[in-house]
C-alpha positions in Angstrom: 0.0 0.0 0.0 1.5 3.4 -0.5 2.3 5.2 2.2 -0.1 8.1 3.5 0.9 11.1 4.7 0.4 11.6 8.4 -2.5 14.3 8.9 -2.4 17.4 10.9 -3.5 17.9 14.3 -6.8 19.6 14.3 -6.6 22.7 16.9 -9.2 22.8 19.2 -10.5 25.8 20.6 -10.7 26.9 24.5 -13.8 27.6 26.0 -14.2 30.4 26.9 -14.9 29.0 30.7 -11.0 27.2 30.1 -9.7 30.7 29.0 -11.4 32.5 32.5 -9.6 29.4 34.2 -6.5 30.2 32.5 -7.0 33.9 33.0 -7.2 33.1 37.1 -4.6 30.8 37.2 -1.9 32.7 35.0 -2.5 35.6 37.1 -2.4 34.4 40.8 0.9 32.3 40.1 2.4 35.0 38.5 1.1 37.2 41.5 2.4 35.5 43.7 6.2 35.2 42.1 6.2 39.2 41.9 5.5 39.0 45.8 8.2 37.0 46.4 10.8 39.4 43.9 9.7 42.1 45.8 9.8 41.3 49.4 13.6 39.9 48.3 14.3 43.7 46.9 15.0 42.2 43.2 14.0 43.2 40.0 12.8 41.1 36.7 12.6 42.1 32.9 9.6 43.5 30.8 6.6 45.6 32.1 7.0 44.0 35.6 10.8 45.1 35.6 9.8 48.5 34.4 6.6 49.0 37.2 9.6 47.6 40.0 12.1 50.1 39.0 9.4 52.8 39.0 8.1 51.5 42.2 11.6 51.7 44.0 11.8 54.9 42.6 8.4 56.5 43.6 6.8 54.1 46.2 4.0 53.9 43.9 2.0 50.8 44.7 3.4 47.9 41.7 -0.2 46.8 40.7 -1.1 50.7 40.0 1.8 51.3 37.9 2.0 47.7 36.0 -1.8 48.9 34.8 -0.6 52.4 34.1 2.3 51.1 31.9 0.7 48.9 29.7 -2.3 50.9 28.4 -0.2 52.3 25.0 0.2 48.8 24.4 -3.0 47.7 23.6 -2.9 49.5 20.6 0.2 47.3 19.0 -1.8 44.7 20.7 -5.2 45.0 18.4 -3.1 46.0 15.8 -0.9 43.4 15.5 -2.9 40.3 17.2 -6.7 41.0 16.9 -9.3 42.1 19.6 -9.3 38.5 21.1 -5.7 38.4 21.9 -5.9 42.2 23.6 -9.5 41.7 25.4 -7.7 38.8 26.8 -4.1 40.9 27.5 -6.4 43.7 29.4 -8.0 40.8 31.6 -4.9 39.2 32.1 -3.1 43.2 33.3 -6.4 43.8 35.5 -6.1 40.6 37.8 -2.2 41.2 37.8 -2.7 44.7 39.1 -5.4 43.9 41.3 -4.0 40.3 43.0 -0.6 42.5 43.8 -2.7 44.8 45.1 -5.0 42.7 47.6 -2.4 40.5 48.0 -0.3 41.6 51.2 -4.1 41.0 53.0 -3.8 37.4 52.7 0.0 36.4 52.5 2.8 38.1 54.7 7.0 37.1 54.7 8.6 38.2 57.8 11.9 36.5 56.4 13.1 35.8 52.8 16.0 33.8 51.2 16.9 36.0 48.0 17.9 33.7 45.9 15.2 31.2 46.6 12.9 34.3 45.8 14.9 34.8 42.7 14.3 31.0 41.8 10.8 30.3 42.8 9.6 33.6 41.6 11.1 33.2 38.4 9.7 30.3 38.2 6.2 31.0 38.8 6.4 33.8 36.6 7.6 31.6 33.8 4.7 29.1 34.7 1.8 31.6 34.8 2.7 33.5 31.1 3.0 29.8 29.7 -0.7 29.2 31.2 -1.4 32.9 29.6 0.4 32.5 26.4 -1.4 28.9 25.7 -4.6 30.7 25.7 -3.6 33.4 23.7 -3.1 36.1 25.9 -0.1 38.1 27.8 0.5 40.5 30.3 1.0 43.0 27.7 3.9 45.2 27.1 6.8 43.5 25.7 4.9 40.0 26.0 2.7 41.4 22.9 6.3 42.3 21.1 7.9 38.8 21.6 4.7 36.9 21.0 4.3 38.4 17.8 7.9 37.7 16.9 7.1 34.1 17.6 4.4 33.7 15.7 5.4 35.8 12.6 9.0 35.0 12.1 9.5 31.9 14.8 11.7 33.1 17.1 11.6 31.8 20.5 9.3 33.9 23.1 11.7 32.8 25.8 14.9 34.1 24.3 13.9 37.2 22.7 12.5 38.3 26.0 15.3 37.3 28.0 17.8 39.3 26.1 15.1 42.3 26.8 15.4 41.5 30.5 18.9 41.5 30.7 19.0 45.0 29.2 16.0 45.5 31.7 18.3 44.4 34.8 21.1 46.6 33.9 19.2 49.7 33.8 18.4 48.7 37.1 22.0 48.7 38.8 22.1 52.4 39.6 18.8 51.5 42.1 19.8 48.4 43.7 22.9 46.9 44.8 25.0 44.4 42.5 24.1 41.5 44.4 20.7 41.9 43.6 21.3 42.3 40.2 23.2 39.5 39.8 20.6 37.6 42.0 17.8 39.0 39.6 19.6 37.9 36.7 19.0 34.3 38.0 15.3 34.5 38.5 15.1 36.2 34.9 16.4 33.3 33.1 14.8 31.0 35.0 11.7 32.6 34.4 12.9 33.1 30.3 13.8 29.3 30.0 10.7 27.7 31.3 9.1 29.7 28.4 12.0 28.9 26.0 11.7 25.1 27.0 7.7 24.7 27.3 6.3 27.3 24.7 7.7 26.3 21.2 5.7 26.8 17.7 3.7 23.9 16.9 4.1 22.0 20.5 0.9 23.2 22.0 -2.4 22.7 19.7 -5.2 24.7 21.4 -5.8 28.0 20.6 
């Protein structure tokens, strides 16, 4: 018999009660691994990095400024990958802001190992934007950049935004000391490789 082309996986579509699960989930882990960055002093890449630094800076709440920062985004956002993507995006950036913000009610640290904050908050971070991305959505800013770059020209989400964070974390030196830096540095890539490993074109069929 001649041989048959294997057929393509059909992509199945979230509901949008998976997506509002996703939505929750995504946000509250990634929630929680800013906490943990923050109470250590450190500092991470992309529109979280840039809210930290301007929260050090001010004493601005971070869930006030992350929202603040990311509104001239949604308009690359719709223009680039449709209403859906961004409706989801804004969700996504609300329940960020607000979960840092109600947050300190519910979970306190009197005591915190930097560079276990560096690893498991990078770590969740990473975890909740793969939950996000595999829904199609982001917590905007330079998410919506390397997400686009992924899907248009196939470079890796993980990489190109780690090389973003890095330039990120050295605009941060002149705010906090070297050690944290070099301590944020760690939880950046380990937030950047669980994306680079787990979120690869083609790997995850849902949309």
């Amino acid at each position: 018999m001649p041989d048959q082309e294997p057929k393509a996986p059909l992509l199945q579509h979230h509901s949008l009660l998976e997506d509002a699960q996703a939505l929750l989930t995504g946000t509250l882990l990634v929630s929680l691994g800013v906490a943990l960055l923050g109470k250590a002093s450190l500092i991470t890449g992309g529109t979280v990095g840039i809210a930290f630094l301007l929260h050090y800076l001010t004493g601005i709440s971070f869930g006030k400024l992350f929202f603040a920062i990311n509104v001239p985004f949604y308009f690359l956002a719709v223009k680039k990958m449709g209403w859906k993507f961004t409706l989801k995006t804004f969700s996504a950036v609300f329940l960020l802001s607000a979960f840092s913000e109600l947050l300190p009610m519910f979970f306190k640290l009197e005591a915190l190992n930097p560079l276990y904050a560096a690893i498991m908050g990078g770590l969740l971070c990473g975890v909740g934007l793969l939950v996000l991305f595999r829904h199609r959505a982001s917590l905007g800013g330079i998410n919506v950049l390397v997400l686009f770059l992924q899907e248009r020209y196939g470079l890796r989400a993980g990489l190109v935004q780690l090389g973003l964070d890095v330039a990120i974390l050295m605009l941060s030196m002149p705010m906090i000391s070297l050690t944290s830096v070099a301590i944020s540095l760690l939880g950046a890539a380990m937030l950047n490789l669980t994306l680079a490993i787990n979120h690869k074109p083609g790997r995850y069929m849902a949309i």
